[in-house]
Biopython code that builds the backbone (N, CA, C, O; Angstrom):
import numpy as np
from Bio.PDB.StructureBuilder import StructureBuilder

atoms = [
    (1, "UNK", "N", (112.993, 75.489, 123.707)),
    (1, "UNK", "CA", (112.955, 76.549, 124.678)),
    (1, "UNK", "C", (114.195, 76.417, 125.545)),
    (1, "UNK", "O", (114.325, 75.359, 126.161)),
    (2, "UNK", "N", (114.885, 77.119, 125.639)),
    (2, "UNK", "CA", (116.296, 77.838, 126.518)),
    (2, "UNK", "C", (115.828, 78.406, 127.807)),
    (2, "UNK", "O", (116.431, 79.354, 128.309)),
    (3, "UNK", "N", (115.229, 78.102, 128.129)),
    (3, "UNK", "CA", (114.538, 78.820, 129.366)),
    (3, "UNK", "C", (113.239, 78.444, 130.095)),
    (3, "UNK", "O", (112.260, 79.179, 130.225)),
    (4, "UNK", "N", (113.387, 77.111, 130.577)),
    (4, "UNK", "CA", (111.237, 77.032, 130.673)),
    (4, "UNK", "C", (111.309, 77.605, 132.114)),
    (4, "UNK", "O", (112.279, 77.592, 132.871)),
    (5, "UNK", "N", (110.143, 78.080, 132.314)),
    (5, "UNK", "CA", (109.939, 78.403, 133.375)),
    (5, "UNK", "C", (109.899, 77.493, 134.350)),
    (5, "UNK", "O", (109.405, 76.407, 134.048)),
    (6, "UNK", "N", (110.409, 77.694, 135.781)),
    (6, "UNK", "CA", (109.803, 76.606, 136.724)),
    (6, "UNK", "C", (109.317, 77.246, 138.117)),
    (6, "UNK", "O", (108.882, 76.501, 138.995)),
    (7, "UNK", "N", (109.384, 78.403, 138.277)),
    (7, "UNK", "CA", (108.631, 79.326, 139.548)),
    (7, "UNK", "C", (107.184, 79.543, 139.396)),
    (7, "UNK", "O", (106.712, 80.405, 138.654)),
    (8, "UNK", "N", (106.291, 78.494, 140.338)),
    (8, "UNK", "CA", (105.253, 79.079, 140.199)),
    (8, "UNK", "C", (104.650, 80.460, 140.182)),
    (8, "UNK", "O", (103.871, 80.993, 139.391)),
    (9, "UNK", "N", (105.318, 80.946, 141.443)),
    (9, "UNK", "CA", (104.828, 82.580, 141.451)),
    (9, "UNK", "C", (105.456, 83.438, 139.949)),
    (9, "UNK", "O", (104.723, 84.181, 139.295)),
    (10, "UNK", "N", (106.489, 83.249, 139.687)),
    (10, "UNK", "CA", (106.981, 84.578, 138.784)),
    (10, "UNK", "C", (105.696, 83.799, 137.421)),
    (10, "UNK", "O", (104.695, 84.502, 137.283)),
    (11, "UNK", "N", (105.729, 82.589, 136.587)),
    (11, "UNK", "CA", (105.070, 82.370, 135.540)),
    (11, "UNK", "C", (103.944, 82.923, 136.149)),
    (11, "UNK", "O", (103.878, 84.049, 135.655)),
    (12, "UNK", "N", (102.642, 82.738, 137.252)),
    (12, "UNK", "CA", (101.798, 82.685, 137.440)),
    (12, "UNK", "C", (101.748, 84.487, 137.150)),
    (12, "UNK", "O", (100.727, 84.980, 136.671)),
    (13, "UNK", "N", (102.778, 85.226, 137.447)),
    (13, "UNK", "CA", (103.145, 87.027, 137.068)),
    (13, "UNK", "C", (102.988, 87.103, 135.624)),
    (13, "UNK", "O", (102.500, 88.010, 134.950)),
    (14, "UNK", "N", (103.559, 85.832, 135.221)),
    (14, "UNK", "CA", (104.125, 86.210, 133.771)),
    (14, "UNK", "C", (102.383, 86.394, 132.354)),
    (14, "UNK", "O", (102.085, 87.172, 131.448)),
    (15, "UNK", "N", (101.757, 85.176, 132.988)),
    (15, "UNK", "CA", (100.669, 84.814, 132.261)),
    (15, "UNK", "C", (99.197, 85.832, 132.804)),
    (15, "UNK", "O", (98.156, 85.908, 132.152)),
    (16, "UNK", "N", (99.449, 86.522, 134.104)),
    (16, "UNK", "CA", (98.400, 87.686, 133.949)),
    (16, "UNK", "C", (99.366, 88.447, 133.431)),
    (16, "UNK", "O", (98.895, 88.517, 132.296)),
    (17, "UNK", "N", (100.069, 88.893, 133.391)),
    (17, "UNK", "CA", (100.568, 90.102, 131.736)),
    (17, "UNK", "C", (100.188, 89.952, 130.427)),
    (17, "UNK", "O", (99.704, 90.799, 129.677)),
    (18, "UNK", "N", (100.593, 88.173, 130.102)),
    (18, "UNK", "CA", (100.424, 88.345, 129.084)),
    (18, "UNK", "C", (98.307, 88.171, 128.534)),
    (18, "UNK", "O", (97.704, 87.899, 127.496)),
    (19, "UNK", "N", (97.961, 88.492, 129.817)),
    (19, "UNK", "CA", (96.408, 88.658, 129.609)),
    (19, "UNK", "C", (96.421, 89.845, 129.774)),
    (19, "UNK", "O", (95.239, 90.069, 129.510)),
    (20, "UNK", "N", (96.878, 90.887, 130.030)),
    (20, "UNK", "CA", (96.718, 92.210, 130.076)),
    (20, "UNK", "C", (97.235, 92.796, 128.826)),
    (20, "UNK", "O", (97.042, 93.939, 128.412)),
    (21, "UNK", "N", (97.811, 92.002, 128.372)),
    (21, "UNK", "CA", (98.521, 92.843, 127.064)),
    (21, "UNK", "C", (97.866, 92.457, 125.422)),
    (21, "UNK", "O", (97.862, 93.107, 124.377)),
    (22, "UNK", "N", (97.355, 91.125, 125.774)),
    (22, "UNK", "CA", (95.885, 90.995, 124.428)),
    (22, "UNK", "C", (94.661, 91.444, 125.131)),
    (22, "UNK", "O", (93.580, 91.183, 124.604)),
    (23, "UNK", "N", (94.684, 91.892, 125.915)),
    (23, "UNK", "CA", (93.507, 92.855, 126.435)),
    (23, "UNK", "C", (92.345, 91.699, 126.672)),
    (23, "UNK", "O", (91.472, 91.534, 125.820)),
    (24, "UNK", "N", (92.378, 91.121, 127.560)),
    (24, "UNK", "CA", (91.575, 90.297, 128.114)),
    (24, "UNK", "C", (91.294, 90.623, 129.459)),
    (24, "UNK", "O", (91.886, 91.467, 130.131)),
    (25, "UNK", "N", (89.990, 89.624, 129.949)),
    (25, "UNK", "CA", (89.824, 90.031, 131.434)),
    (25, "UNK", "C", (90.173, 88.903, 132.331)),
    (25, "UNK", "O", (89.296, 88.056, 132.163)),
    (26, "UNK", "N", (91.024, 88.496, 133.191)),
    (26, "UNK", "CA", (90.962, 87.679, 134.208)),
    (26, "UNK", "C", (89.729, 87.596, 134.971)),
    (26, "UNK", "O", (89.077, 88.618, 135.181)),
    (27, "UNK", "N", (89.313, 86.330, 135.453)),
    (27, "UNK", "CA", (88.347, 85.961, 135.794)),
    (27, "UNK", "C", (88.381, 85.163, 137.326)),
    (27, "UNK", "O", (87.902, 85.376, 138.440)),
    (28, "UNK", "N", (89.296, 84.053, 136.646)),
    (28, "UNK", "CA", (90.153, 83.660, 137.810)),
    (28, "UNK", "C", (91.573, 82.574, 137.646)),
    (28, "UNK", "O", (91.907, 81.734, 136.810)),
    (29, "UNK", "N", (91.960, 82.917, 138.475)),
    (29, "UNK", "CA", (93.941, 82.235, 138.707)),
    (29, "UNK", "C", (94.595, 83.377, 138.239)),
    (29, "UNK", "O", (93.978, 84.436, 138.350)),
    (30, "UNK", "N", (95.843, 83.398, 137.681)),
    (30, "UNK", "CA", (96.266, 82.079, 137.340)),
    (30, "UNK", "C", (96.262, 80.775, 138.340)),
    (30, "UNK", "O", (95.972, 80.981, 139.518)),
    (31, "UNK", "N", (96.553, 79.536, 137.942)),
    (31, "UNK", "CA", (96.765, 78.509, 139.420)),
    (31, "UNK", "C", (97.866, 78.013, 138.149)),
    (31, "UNK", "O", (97.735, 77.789, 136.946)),
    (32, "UNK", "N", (99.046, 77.978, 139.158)),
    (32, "UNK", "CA", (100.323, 77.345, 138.518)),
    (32, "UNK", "C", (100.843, 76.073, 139.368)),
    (32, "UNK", "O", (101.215, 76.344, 140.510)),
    (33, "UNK", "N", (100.914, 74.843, 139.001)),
    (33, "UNK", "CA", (101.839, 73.986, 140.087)),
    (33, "UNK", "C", (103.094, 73.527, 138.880)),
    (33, "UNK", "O", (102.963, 73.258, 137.686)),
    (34, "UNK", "N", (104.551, 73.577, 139.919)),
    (34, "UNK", "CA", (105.711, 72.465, 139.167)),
    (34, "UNK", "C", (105.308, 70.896, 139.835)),
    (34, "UNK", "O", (105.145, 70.458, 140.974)),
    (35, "UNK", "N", (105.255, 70.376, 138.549)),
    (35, "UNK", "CA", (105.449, 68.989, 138.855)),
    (35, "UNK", "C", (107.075, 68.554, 138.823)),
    (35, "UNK", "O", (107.880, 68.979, 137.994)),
    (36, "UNK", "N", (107.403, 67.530, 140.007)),
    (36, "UNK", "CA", (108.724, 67.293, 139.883)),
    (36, "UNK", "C", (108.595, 65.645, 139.467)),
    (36, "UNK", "O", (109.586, 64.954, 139.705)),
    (37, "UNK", "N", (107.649, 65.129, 138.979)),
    (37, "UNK", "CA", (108.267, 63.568, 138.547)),
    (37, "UNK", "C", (109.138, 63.190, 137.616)),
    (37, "UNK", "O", (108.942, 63.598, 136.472)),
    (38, "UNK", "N", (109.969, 62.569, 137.814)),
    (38, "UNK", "CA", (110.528, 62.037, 136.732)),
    (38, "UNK", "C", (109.767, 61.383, 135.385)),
    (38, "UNK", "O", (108.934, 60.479, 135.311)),
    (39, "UNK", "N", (110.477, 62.316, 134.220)),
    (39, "UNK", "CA", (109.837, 61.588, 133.039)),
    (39, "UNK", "C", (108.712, 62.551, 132.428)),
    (39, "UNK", "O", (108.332, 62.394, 131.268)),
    (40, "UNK", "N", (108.095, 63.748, 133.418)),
    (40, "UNK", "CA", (107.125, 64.429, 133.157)),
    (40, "UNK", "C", (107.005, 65.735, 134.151)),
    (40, "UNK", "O", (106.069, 66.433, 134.541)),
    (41, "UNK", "N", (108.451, 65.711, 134.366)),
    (41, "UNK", "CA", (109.110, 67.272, 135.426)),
    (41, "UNK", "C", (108.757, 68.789, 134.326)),
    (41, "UNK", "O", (109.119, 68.969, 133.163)),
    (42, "UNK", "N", (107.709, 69.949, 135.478)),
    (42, "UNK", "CA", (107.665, 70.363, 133.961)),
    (42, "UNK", "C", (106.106, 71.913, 135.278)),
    (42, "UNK", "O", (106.041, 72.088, 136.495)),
    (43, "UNK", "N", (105.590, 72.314, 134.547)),
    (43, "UNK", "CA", (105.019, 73.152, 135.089)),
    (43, "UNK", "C", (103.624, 73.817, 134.576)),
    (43, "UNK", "O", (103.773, 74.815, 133.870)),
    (44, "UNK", "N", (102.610, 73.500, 134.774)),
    (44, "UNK", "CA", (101.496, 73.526, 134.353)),
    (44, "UNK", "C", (100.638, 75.129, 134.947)),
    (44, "UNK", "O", (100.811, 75.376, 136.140)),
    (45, "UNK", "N", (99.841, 76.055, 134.200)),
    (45, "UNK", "CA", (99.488, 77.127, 134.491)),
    (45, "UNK", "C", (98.293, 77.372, 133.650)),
    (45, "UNK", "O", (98.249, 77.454, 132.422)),
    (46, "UNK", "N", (96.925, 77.518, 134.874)),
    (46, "UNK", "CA", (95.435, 77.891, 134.162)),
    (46, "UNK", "C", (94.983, 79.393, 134.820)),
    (46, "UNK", "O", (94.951, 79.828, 135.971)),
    (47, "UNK", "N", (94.602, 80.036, 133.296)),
    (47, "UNK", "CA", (93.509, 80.734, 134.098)),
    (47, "UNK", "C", (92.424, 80.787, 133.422)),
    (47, "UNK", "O", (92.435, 80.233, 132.322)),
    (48, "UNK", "N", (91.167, 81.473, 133.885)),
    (48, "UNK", "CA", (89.857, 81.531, 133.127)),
    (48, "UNK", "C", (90.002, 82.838, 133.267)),
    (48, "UNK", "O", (90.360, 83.411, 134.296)),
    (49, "UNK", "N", (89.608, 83.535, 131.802)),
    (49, "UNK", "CA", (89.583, 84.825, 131.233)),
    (49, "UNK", "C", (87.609, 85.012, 130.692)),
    (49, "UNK", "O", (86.729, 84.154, 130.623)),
    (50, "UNK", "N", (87.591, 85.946, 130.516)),
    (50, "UNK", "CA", (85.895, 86.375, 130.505)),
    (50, "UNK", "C", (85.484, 85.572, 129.430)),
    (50, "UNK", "O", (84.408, 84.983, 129.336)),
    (51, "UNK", "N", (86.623, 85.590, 128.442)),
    (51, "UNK", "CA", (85.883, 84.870, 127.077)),
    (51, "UNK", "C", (86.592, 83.679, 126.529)),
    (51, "UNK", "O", (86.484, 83.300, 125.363)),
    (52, "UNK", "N", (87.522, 82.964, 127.691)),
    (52, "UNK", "CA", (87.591, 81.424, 127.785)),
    (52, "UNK", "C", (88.697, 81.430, 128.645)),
    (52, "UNK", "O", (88.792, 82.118, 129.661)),
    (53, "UNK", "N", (89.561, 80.615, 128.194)),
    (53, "UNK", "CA", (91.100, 80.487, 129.167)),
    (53, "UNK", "C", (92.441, 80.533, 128.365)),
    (53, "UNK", "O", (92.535, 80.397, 127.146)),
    (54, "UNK", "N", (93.260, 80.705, 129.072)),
    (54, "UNK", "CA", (94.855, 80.634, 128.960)),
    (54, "UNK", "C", (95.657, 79.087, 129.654)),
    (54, "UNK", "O", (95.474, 78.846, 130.848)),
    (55, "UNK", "N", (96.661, 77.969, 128.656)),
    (55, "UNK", "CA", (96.734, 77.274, 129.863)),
    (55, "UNK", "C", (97.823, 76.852, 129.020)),
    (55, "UNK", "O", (97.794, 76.662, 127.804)),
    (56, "UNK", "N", (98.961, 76.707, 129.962)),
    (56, "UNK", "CA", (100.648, 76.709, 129.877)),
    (56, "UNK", "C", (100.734, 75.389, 130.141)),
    (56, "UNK", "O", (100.108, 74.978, 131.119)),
    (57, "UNK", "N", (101.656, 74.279, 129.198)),
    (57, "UNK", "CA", (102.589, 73.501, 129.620)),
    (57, "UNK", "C", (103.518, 73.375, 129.810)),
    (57, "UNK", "O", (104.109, 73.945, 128.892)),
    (58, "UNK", "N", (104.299, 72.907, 130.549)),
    (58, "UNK", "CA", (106.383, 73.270, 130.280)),
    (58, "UNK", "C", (106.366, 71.761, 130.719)),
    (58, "UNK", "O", (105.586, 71.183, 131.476)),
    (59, "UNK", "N", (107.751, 71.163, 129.833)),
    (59, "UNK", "CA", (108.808, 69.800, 130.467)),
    (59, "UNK", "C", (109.709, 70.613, 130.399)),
    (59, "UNK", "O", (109.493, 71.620, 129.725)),
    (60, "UNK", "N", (110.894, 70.474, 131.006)),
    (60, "UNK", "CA", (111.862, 70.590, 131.096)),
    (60, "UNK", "C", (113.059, 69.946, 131.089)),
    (60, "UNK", "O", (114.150, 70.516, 131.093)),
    (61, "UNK", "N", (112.894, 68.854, 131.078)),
    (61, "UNK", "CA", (113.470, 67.831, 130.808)),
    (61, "UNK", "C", (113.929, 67.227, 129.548)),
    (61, "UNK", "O", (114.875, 66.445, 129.642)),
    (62, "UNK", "N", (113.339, 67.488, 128.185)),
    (62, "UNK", "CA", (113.686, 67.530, 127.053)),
    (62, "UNK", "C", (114.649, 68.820, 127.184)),
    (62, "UNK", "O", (114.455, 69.844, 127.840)),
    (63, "UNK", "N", (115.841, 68.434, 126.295)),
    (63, "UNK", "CA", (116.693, 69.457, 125.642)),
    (63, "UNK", "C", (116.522, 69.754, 124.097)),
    (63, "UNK", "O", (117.022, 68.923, 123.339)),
    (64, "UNK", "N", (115.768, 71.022, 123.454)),
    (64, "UNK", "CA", (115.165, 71.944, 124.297)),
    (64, "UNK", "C", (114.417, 71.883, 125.137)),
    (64, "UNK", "O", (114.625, 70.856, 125.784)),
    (65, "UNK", "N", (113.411, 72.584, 125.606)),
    (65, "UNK", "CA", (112.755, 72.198, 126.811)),
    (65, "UNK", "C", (111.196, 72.261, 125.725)),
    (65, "UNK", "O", (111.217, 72.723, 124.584)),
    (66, "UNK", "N", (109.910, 71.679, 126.415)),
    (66, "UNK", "CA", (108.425, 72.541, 125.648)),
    (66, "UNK", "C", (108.276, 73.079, 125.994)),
    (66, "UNK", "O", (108.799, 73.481, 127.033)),
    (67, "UNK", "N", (107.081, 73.707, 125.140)),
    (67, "UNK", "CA", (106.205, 74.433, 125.863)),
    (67, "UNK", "C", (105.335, 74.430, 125.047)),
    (67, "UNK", "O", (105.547, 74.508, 123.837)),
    (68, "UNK", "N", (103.582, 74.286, 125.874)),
    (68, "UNK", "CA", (102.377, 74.471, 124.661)),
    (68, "UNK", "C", (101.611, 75.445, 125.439)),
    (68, "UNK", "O", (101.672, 75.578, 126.661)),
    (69, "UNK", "N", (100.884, 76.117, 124.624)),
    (69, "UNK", "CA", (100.303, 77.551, 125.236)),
    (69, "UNK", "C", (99.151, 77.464, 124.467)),
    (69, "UNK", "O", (99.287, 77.544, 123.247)),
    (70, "UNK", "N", (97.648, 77.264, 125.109)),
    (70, "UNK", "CA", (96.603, 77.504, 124.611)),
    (70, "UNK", "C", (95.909, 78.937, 124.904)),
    (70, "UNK", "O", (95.625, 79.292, 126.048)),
    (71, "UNK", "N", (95.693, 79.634, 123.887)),
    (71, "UNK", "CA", (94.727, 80.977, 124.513)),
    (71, "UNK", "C", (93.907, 80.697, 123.547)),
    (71, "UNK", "O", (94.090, 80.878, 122.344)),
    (72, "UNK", "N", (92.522, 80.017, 124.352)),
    (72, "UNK", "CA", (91.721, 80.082, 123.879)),
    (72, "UNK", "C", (90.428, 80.619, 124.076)),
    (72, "UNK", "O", (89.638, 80.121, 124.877)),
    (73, "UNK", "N", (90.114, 81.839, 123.226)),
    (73, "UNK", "CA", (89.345, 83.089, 123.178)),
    (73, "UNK", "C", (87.999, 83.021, 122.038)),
    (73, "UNK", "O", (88.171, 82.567, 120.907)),
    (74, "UNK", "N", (87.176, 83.338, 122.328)),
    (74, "UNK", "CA", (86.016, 84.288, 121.265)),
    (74, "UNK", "C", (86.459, 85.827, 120.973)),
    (74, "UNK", "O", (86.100, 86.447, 119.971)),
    (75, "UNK", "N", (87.173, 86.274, 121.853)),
    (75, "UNK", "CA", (87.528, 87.758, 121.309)),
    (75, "UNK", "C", (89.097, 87.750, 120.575)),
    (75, "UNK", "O", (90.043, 86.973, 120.446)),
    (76, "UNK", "N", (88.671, 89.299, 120.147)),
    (76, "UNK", "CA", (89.712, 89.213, 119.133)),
    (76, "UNK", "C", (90.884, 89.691, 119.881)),
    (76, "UNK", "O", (90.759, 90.574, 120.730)),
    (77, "UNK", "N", (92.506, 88.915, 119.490)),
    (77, "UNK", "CA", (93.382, 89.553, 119.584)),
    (77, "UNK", "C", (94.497, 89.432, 118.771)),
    (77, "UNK", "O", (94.480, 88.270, 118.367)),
    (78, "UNK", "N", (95.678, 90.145, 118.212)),
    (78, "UNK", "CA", (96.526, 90.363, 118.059)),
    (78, "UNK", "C", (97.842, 88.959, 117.962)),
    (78, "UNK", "O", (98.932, 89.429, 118.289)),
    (79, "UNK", "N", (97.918, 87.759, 117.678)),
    (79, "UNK", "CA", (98.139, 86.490, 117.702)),
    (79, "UNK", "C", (100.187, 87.171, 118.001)),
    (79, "UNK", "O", (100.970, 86.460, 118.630)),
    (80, "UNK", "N", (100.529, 88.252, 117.538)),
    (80, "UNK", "CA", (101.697, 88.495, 117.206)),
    (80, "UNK", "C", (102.077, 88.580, 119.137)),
    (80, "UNK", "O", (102.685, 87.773, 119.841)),
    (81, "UNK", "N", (101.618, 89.498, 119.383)),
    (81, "UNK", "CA", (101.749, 89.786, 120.771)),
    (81, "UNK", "C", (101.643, 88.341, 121.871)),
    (81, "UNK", "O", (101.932, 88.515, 123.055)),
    (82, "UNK", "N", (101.311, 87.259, 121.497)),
    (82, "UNK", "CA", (101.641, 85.949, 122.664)),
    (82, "UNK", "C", (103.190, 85.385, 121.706)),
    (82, "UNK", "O", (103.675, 84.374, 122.213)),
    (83, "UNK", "N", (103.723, 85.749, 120.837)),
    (83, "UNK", "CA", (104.813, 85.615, 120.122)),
    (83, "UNK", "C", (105.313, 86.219, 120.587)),
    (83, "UNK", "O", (105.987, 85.581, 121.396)),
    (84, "UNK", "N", (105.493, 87.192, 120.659)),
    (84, "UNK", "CA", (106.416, 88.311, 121.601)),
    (84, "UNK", "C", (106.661, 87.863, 122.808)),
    (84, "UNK", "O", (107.829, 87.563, 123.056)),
    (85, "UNK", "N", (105.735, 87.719, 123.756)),
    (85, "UNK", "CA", (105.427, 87.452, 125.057)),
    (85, "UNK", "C", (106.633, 85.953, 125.410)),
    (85, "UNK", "O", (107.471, 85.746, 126.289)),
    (86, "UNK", "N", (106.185, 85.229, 124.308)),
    (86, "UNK", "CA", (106.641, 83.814, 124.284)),
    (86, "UNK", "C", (108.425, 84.268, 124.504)),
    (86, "UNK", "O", (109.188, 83.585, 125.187)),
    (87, "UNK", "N", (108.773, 85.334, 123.891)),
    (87, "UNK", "CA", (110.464, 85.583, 123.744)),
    (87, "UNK", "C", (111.060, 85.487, 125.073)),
    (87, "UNK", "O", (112.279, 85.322, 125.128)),
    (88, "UNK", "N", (110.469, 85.556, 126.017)),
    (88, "UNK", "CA", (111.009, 85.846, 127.940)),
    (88, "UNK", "C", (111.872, 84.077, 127.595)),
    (88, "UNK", "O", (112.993, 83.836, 128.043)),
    (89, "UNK", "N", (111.293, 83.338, 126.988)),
    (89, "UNK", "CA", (111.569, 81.968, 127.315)),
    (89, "UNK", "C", (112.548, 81.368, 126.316)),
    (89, "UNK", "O", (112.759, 80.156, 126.359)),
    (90, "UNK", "N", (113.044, 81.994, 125.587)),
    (90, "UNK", "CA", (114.116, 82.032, 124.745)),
    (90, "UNK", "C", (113.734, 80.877, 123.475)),
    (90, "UNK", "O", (114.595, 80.117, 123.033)),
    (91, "UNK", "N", (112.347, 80.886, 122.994)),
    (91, "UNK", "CA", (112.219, 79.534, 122.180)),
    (91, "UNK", "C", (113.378, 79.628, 120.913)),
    (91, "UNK", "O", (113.964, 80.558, 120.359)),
    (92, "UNK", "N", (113.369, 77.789, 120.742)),
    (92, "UNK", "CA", (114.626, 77.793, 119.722)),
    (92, "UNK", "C", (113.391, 77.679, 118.153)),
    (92, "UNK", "O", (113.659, 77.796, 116.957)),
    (93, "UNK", "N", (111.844, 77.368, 118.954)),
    (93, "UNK", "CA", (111.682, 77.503, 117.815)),
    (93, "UNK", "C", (109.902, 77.593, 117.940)),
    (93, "UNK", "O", (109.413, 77.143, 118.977)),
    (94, "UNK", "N", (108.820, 78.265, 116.716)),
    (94, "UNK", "CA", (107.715, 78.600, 118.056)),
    (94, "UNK", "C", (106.875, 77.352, 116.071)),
    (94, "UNK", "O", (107.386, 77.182, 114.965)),
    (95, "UNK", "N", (105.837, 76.982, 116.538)),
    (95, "UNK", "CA", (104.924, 76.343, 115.498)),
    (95, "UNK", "C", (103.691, 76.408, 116.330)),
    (95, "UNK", "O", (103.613, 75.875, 117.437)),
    (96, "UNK", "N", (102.733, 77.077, 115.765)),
    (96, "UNK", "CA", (100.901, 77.591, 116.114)),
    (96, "UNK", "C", (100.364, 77.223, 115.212)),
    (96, "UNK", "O", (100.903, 76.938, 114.142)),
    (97, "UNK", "N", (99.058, 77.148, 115.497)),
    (97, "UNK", "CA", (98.074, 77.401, 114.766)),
    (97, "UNK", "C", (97.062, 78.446, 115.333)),
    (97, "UNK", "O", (96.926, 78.680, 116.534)),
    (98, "UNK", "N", (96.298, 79.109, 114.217)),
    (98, "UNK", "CA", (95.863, 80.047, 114.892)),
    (98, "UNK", "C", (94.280, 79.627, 114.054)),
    (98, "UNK", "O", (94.167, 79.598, 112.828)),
    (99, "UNK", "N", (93.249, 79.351, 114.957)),
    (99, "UNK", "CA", (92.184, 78.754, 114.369)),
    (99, "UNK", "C", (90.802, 79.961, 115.111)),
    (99, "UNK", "O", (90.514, 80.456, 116.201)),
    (100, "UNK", "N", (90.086, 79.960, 113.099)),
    (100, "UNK", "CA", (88.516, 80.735, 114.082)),
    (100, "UNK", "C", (87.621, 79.787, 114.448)),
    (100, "UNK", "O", (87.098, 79.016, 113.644)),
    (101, "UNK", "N", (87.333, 79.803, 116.062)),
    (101, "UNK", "CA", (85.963, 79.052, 115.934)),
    (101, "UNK", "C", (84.634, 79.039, 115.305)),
    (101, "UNK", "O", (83.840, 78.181, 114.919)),
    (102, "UNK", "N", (84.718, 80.660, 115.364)),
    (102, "UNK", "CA", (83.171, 80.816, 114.677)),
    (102, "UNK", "C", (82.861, 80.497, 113.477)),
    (102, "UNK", "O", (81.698, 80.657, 113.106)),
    (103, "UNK", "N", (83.875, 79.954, 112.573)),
    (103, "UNK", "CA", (83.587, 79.422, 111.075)),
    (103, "UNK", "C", (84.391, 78.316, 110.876)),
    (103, "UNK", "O", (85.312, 78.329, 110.059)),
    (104, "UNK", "N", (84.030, 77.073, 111.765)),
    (104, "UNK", "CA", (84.479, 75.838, 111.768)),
    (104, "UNK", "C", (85.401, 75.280, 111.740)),
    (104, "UNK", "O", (85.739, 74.262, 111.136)),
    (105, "UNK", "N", (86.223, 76.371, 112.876)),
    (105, "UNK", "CA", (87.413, 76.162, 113.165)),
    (105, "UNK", "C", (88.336, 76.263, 111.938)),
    (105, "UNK", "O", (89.219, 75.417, 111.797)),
    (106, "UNK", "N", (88.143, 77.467, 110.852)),
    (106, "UNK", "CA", (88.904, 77.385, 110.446)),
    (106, "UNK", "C", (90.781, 77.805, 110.765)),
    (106, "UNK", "O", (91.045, 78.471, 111.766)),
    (107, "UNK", "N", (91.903, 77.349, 109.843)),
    (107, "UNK", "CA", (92.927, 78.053, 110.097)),
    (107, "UNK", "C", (92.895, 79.201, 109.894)),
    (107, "UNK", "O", (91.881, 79.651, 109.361)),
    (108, "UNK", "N", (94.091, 80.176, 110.276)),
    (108, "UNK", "CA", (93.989, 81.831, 110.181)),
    (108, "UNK", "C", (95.147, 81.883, 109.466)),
    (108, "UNK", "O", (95.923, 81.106, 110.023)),
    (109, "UNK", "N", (95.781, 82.494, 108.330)),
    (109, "UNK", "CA", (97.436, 82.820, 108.615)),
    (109, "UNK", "C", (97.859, 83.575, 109.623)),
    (109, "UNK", "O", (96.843, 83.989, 110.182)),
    (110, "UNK", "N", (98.985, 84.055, 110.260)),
    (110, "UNK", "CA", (99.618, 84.980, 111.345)),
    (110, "UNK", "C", (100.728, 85.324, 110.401)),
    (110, "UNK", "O", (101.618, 86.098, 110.751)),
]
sb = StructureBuilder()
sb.init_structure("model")
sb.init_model(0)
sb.init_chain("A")
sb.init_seg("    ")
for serial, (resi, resn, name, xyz) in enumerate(atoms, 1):
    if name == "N":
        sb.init_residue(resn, " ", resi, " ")
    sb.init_atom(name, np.array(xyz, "f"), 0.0, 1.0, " ", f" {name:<3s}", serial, name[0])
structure = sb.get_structure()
């Protein structure tokens, strides 16, 4: 990633969009804090959505930088569209899995 985020307020903008745009309901947060320690400098972001949560990691400190992004849902959405979403952050490179719970966690292709 070419870009991690480190503003709480703008990510905490960024991640109710990208719940508005797989058509989910916020419930509550986002709650975003930057951690500044050394070794683990980096920016953490939860929210609870009606039919589970959304929850962001960033370091920044690795060149590239991470990032892990859980949306984890019972409803259905569109897996392409948090790929998209993901582009604001310039990844050099994106690896998911996209798993159903309701049939034992299986994998999905995308």
């Amino acid at each position: 990633m070419l870009n991690p985020p480190t503003d709480e307020k703008l990510v905490s903008n960024s991640v109710t969009d990208l719940i508005k745009r797989i058509g989910m309901k916020l419930l509550l947060g986002p709650y975003a804090k930057y951690v500044n320690m050394p070794g683990n400098r980096g920016l953490t972001v939860a929210s609870i959505i009606e039919t589970s949560h959304i929850v962001m990691h960033t370091w920044d400190e690795p060149d590239p930088a991470l990032i892990q992004l859980d949306v984890y849902t019972c409803g259905p959405f569109d897996p392409t569209t948090v790929f998209e979403w993901l582009q604001q952050y310039n990844p050099k490179k994106i690896e998911h899995k996209y798993l159903d719970r309701e049939y034992n966690l299986k994998e999905i292709s995308v």
